[in-house]
VEXKE-627262 format. One record per residue (C-alpha): residue number from 1; x, y, z. Coordinates in steps of 0.2 Angstrom, whole numbers, plus 2048, in hexadecimal, padded with zeros to 3 digits. Layout:
<mikes>
<num=NUM, c1=X, c2=Y, c3=Z> .
...
</mikes>
This chain:
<mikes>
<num=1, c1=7AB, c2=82E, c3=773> .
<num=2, c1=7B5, c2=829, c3=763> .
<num=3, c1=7C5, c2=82E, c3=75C> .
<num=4, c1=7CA, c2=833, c3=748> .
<num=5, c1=7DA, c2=838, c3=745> .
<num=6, c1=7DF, c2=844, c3=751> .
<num=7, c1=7CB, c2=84C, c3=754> .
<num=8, c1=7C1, c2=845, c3=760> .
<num=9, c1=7AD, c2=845, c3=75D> .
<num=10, c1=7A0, c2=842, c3=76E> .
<num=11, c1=792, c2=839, c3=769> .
<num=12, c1=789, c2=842, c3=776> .
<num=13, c1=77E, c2=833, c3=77C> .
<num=14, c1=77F, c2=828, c3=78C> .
<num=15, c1=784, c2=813, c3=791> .
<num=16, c1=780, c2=80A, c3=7A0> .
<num=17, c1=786, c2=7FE, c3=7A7> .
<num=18, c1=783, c2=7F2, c3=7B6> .
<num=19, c1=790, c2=7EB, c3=7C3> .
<num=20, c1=78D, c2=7DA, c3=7CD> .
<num=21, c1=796, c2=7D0, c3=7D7> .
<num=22, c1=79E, c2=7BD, c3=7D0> .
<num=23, c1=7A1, c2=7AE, c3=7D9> .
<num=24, c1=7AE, c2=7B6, c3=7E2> .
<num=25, c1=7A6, c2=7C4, c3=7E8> .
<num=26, c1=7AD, c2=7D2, c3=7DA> .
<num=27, c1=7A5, c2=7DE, c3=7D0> .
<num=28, c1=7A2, c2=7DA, c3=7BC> .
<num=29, c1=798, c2=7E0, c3=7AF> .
<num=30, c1=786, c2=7D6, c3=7AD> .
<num=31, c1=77C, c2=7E2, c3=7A4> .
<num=32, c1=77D, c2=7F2, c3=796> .
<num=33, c1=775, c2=7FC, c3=78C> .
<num=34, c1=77D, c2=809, c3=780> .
<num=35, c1=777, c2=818, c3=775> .
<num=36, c1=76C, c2=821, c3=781> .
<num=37, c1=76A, c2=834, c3=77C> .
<num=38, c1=763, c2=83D, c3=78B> .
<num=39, c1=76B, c2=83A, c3=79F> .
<num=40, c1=75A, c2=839, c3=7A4> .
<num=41, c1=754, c2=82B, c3=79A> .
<num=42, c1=768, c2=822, c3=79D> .
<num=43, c1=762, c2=824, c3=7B3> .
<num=44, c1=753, c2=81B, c3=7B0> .
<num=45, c1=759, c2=80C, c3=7A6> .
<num=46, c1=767, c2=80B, c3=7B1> .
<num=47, c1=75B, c2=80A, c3=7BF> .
<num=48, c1=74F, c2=800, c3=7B9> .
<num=49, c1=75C, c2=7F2, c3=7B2> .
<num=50, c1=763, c2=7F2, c3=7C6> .
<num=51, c1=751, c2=7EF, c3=7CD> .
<num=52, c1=751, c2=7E1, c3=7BF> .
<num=53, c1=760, c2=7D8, c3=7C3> .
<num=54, c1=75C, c2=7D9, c3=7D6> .
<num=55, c1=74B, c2=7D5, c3=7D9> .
<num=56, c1=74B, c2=7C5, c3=7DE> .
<num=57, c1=759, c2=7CA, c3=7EA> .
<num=58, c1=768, c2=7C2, c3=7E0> .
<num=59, c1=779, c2=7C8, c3=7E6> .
<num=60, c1=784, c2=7BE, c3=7DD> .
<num=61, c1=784, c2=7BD, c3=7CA> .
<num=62, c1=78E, c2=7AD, c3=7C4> .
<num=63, c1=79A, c2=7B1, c3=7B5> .
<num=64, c1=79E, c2=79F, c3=7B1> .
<num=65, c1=7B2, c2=7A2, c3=7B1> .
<num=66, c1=7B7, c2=7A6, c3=7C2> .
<num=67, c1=7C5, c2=798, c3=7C8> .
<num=68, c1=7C7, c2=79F, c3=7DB> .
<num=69, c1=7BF, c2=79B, c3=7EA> .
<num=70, c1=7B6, c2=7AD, c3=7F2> .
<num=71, c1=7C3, c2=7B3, c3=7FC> .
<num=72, c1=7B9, c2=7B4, c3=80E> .
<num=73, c1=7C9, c2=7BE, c3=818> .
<num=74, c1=7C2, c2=7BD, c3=829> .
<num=75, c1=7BC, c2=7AA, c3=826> .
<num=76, c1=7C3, c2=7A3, c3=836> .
<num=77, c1=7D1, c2=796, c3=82F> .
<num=78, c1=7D8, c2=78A, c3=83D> .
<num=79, c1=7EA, c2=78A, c3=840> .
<num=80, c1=7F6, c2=789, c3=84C> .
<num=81, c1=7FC, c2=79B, c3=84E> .
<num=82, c1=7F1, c2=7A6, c3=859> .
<num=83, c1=7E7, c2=7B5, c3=850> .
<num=84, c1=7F1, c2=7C4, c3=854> .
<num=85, c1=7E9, c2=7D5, c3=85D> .
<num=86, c1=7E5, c2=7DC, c3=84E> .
<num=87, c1=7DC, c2=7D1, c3=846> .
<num=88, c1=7D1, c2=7CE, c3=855> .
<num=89, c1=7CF, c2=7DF, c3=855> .
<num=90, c1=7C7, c2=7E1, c3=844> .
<num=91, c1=7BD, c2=7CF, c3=846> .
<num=92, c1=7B6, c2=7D4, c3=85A> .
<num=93, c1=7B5, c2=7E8, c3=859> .
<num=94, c1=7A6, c2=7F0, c3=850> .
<num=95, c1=7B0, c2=7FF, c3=851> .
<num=96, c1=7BA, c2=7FA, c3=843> .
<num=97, c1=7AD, c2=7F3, c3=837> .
<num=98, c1=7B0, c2=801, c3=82B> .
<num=99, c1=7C4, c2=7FA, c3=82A> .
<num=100, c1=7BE, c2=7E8, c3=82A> .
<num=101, c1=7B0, c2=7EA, c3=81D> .
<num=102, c1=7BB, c2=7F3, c3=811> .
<num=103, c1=7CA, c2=7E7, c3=812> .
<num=104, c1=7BB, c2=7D7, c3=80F> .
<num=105, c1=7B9, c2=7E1, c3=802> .
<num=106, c1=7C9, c2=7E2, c3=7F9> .
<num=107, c1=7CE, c2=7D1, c3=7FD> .
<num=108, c1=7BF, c2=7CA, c3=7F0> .
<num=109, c1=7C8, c2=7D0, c3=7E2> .
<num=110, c1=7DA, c2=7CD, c3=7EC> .
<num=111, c1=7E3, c2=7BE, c3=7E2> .
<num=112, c1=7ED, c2=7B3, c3=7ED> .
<num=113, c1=7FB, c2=7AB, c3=7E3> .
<num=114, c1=800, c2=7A1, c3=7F2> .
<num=115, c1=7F1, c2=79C, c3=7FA> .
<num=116, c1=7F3, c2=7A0, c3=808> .
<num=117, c1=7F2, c2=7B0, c3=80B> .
<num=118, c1=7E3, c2=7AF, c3=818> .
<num=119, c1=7E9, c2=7A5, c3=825> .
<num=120, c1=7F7, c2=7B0, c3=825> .
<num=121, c1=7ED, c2=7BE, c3=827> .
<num=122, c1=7E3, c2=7B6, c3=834> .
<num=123, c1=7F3, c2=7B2, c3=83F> .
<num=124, c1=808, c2=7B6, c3=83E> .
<num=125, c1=808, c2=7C0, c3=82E> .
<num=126, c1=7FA, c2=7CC, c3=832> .
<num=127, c1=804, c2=7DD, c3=82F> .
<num=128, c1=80F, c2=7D5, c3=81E> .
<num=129, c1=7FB, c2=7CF, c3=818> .
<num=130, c1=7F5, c2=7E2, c3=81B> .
<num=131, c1=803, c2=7E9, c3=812> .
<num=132, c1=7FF, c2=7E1, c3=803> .
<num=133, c1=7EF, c2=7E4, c3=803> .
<num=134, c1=7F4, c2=7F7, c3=806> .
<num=135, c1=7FE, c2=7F5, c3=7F5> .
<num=136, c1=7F0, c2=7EC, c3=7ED> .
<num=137, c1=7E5, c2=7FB, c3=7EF> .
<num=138, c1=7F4, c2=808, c3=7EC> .
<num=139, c1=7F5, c2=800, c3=7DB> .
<num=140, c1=7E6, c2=801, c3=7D6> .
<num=141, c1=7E2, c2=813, c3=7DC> .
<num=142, c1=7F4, c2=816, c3=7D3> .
<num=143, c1=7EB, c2=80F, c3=7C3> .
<num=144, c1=7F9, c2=802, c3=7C1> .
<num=145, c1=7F1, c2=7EF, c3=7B9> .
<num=146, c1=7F5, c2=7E1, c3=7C4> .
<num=147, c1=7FC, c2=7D1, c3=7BB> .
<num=148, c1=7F9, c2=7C3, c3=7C7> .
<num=149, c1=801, c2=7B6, c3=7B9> .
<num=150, c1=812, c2=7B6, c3=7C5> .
<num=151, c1=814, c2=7B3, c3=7D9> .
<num=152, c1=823, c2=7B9, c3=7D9> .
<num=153, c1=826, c2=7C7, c3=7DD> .
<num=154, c1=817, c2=7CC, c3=7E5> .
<num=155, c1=810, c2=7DA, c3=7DA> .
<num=156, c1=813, c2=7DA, c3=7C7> .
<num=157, c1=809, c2=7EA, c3=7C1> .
<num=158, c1=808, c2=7F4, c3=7B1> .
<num=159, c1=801, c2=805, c3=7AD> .
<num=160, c1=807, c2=80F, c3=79C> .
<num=161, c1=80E, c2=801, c3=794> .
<num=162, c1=81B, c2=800, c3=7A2> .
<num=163, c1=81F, c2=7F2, c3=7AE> .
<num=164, c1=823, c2=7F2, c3=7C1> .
<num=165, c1=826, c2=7E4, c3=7CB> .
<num=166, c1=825, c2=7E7, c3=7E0> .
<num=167, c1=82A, c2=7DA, c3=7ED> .
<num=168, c1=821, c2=7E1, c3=7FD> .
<num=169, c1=82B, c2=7DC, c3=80F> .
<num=170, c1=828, c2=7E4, c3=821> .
<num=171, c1=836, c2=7E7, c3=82E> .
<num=172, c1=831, c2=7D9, c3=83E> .
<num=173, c1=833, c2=7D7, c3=84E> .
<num=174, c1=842, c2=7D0, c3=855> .
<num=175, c1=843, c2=7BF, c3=85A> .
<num=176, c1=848, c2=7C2, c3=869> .
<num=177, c1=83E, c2=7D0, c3=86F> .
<num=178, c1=848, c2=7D6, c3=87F> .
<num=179, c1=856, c2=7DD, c3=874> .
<num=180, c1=848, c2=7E9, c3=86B> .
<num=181, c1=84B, c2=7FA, c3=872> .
<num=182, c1=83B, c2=802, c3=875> .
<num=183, c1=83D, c2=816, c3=874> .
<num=184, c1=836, c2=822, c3=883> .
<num=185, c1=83D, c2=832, c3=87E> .
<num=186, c1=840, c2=83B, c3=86D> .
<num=187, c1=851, c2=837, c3=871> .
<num=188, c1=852, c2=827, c3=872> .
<num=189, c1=848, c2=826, c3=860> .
<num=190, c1=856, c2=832, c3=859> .
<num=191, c1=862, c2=826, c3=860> .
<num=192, c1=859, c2=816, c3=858> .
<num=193, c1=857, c2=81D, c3=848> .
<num=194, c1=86A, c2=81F, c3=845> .
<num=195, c1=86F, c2=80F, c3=846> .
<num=196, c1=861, c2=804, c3=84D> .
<num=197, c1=851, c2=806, c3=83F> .
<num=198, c1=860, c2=805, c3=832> .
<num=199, c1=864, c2=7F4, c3=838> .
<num=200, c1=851, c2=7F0, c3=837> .
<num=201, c1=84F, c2=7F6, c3=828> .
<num=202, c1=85F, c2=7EE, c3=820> .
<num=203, c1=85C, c2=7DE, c3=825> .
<num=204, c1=84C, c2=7DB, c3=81A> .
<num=205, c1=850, c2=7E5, c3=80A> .
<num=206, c1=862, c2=7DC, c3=80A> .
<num=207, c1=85A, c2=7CC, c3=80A> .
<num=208, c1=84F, c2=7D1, c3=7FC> .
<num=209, c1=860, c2=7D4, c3=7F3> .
<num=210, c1=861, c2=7BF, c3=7F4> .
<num=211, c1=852, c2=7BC, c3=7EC> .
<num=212, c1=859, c2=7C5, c3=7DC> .
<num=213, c1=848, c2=7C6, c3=7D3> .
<num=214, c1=850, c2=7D1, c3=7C6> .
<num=215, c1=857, c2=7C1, c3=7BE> .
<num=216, c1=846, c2=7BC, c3=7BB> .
<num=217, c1=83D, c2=7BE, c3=7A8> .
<num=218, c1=82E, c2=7C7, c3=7AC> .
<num=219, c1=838, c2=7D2, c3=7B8> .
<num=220, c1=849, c2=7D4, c3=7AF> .
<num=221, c1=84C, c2=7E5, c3=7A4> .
<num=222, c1=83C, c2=7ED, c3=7B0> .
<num=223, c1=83C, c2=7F8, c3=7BE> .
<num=224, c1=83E, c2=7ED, c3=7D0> .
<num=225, c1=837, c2=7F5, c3=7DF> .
<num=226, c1=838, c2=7EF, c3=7F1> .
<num=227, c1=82A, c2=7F5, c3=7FD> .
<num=228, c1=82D, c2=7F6, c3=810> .
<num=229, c1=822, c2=7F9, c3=81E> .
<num=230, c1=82A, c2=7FA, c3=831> .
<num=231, c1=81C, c2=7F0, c3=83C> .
<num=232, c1=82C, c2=7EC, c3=84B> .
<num=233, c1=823, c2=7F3, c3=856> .
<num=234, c1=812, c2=7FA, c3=85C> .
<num=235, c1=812, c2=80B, c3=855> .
<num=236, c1=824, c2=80A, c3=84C> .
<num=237, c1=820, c2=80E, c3=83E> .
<num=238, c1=819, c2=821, c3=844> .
<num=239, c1=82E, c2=825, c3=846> .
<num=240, c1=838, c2=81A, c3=83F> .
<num=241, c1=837, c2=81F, c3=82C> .
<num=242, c1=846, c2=82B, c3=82B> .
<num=243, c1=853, c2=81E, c3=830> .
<num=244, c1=84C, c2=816, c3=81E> .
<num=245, c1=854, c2=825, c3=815> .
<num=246, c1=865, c2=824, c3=820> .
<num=247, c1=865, c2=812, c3=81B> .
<num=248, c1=864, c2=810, c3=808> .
<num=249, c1=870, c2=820, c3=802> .
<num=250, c1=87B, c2=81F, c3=810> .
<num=251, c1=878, c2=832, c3=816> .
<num=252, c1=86F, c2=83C, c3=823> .
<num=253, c1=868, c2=84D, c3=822> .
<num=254, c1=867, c2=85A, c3=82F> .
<num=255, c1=85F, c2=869, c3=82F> .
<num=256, c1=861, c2=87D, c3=838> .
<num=257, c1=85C, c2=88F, c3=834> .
<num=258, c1=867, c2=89C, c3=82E> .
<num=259, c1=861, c2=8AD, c3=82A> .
<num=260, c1=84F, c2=8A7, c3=827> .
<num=261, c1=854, c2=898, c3=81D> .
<num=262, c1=856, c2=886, c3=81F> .
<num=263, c1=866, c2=881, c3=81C> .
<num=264, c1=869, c2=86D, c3=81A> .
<num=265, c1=877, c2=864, c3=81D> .
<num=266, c1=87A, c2=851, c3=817> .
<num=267, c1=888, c2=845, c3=820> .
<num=268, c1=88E, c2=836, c3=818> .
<num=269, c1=88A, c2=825, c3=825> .
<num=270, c1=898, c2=817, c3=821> .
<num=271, c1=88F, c2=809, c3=82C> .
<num=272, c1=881, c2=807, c3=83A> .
<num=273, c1=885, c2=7FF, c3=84B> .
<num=274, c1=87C, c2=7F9, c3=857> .
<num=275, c1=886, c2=7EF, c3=864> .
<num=276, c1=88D, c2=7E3, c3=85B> .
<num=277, c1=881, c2=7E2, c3=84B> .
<num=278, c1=88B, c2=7EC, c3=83E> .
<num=279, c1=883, c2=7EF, c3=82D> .
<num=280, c1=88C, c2=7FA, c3=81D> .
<num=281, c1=87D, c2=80B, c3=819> .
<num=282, c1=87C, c2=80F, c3=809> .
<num=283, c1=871, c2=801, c3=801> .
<num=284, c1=86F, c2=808, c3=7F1> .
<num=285, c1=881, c2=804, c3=7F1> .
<num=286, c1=882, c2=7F4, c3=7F6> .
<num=287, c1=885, c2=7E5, c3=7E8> .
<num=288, c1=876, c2=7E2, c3=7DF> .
<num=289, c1=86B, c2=7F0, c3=7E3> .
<num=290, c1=86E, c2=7F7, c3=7D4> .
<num=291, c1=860, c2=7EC, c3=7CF> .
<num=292, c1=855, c2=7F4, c3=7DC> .
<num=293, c1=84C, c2=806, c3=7D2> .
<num=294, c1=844, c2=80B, c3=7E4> .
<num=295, c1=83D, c2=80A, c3=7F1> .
<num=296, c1=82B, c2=809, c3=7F8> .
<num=297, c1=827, c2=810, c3=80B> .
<num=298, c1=817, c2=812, c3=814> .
<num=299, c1=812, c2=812, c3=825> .
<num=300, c1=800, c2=811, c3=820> .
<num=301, c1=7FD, c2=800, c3=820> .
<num=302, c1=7F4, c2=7FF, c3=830> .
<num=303, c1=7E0, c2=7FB, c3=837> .
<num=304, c1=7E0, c2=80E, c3=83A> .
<num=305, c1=7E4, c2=813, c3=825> .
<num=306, c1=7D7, c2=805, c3=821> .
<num=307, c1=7CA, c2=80B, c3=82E> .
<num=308, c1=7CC, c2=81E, c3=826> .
<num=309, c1=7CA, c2=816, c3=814> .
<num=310, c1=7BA, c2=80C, c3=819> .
<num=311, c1=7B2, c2=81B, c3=821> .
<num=312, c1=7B5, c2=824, c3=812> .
<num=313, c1=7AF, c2=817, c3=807> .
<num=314, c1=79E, c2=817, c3=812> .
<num=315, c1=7A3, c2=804, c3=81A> .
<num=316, c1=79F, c2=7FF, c3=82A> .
<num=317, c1=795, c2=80D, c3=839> .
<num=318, c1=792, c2=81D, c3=834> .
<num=319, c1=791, c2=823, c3=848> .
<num=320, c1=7A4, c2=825, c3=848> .
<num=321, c1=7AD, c2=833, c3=84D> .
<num=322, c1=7BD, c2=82F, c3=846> .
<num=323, c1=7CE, c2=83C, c3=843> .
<num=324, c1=7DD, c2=83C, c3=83D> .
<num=325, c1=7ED, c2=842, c3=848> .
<num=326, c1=800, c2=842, c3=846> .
<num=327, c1=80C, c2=84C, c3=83F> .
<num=328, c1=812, c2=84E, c3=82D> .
<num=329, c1=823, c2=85A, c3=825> .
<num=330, c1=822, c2=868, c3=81D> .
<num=331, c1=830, c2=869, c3=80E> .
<num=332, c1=833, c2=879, c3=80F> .
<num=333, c1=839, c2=87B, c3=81E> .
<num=334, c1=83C, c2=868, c3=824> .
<num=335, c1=834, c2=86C, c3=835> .
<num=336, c1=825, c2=85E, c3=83E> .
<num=337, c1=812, c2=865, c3=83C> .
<num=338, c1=809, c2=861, c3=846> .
<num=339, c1=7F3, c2=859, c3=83D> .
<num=340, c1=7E3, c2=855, c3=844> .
<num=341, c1=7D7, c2=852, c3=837> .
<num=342, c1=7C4, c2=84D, c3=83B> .
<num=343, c1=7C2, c2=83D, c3=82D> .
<num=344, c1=7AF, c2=83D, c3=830> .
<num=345, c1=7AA, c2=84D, c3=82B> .
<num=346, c1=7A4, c2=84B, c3=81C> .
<num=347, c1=7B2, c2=858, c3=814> .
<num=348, c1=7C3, c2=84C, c3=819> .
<num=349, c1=7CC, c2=841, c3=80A> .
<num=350, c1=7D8, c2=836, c3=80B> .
<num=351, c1=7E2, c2=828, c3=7FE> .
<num=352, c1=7EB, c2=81B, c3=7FD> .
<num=353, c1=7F9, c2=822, c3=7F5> .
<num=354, c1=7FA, c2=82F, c3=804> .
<num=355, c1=80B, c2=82B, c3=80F> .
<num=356, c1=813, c2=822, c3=7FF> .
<num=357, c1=825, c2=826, c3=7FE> .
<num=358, c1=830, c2=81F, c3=7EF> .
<num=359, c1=841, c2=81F, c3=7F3> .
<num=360, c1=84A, c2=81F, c3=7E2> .
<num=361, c1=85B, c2=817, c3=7E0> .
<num=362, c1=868, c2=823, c3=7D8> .
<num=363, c1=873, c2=813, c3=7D1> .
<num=364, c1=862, c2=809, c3=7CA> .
<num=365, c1=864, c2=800, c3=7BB> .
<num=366, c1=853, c2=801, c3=7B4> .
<num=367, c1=84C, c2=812, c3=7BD> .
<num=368, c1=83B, c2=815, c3=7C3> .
<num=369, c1=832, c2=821, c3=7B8> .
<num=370, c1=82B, c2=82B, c3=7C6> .
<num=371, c1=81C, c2=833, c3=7BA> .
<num=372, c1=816, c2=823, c3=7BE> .
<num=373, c1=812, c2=827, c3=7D0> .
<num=374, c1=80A, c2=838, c3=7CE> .
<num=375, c1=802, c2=839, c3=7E1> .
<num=376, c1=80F, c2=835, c3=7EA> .
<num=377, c1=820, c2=839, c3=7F4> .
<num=378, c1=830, c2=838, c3=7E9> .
<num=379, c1=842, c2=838, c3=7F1> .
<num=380, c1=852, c2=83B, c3=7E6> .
</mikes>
């Protein structure tokens, strides 16, 4: 299809083109033909160049440029650290063969600017490792060009002639774990996510305030983005998101009924206390973040997301009976619904960009276009 002037004309004839995989285990073209004018005849070239290029069982097709080693993610690497659960988990359970074929998969065409990416994924950075990876495929689905020329921060992408720069972080465990309250009730939750997950959450976005990455060339004058993922605690991340929101403006929301309508109240938060750790709220105020445009949350980043996305993308067994549950808000009326969807019935879709919120920062220097983000949640 060509364009002249503002009139487009169709050719109304076919291309093929064939896919194989490099030295390091990515798909690139190998083979063409252009200018076919019937569907029919296009199949059969298209098949009969595949049987071509594959009949004496070759799988990899050498481009003669590729720097990188194949990046074999579940390659045992000796260290010192132990492999965590999780990791075992994909590596020793069948069960999860569609979550461990597909994230082989991505990590072949994953760049690793600090090499060493692996052996952390293999041992005490598991959950930071899987929440890039999750961004890494986000960013693609989201149609963004990744530009791997910087390591700092750890996504430079592009899309519309538009740059973004994310630096990814997870909220940890504590060092000390005795002082972690584990919640039992819904109101001990309510409880930790005044004060408690606002902590957590401070801690690592305020550190990121340190790093000022906005000072850099390739990040100055363009939107800067922080994305945070609670892995604290087994599960966490199922209830701790709404302390984020408290957190960075500074406000809570409550909600009641009157006359048939929701009616929303929002209280100002001056600080978060717990025992004596005191932090200000309001980190969109704080020196600084000014030079934040928003804020990336997901509690998706998990074996389970990547198990649903392998499934879906006919990785791993097909004798799984696999479903969804949880519960999800409903905007008109702010009230918890309750889901259970049934992943392997052949009807069930699912993204990456599903669960993405974007917390955007009313005092940003350089603001986030949100156009840019078409699927997914937006907070003002």
């Amino acid at each position: 299809m060509s364009s002249k002037t503002d009139q487009v004309q169709i050719d109304k004839d076919y291309v093929v083109i064939v896919l194989g995989r490099d030295e390091a285990g990515v798909f690139r073209f190998i083979d063409q033909e252009h200018s076919i004018p019937k569907i029919v005849d296009a199949r059969a070239i298209l098949l009969g160049k595949m049987e071509h290029h594959s009949k004496d069982g070759t799988e990899e097709f050498p481009q003669g440029v590729i720097t990188r080693k194949k990046h074999l993610i579940f390659e045992y690497i000796e260290k010192r650290e132990p492999m965590p659960d999780d990791y075992k988990l994909l590596t020793e359970c069948d069960l999860f063969s569609p979550a461990k074929e597909l994230i082989a998969e991505i990590a072949y065409s994953f760049e690793d600017p600090d090499g060493n990416y692996i052996e952390q994924f293999q041992s005490s950075g598991f959950n930071s490792r899987m929440w890039e990876l999750y961004l890494y495929a986000f960013f693609h689905e989201a149609d963004f060009m990744i530009n791997r020329e910087f390591n700092a921060p750890d996504y430079v992408v592009e899309k519309m002639g538009q740059r973004i720069c994310v630096e990814a972080v997870t909220v940890n465990p504590s060092q000390h774990a005795d002082n972690e309250p584990e919640p039992k009730s819904h109101e001990e939750i309510e409880r930790i996510l005044k004060d408690y997950m606002p902590i957590k959450y401070g801690s690592p976005l305020f550190s990121k305030l340190n790093k000022r990455y906005w000072e850099k060339e390739h990040v100055a004058g363009n939107p800067l983005l922080i994305a945070i993922h609670d892995f604290h605690q087994i599960d966490s991340m199922m209830w701790s998101r709404s302390a984020l929101e408290r957190y960075l403006y500074g406000a809570e929301r409550q909600h009641r009924f009157e006359n048939g309508e929701v009616i929303q109240e929002v209280t100002k938060i001056a600080e978060h206390r717990w025992n004596d750790k005191v932090i200000p709220s309001n980190y969109f105020a704080l020196d600084d973040a000014n030079n934040i445009s928003a804020i990336i949350h997901s509690n998706q980043a998990t074996i389970g997301k990547f198990l649903r996305m392998g499934y879906l993308a006919e990785f791993g067994r097909r004798d799984l009976d696999i479903k969804f549950v949880g519960q999800c808000i409903h905007f008109n009326n702010q009230i918890p619904i309750d889901f259970e969807f049934e992943v392997t019935n052949g009807e069930y879709a699912e993204y990456w960009s599903d669960s993405i919120t974007i917390y955007h920062n009313p005092n940003a220097l350089n603001p986030l276009d949100p156009d840019l983000f078409p699927n997914v949640a937006h907070f003002f």
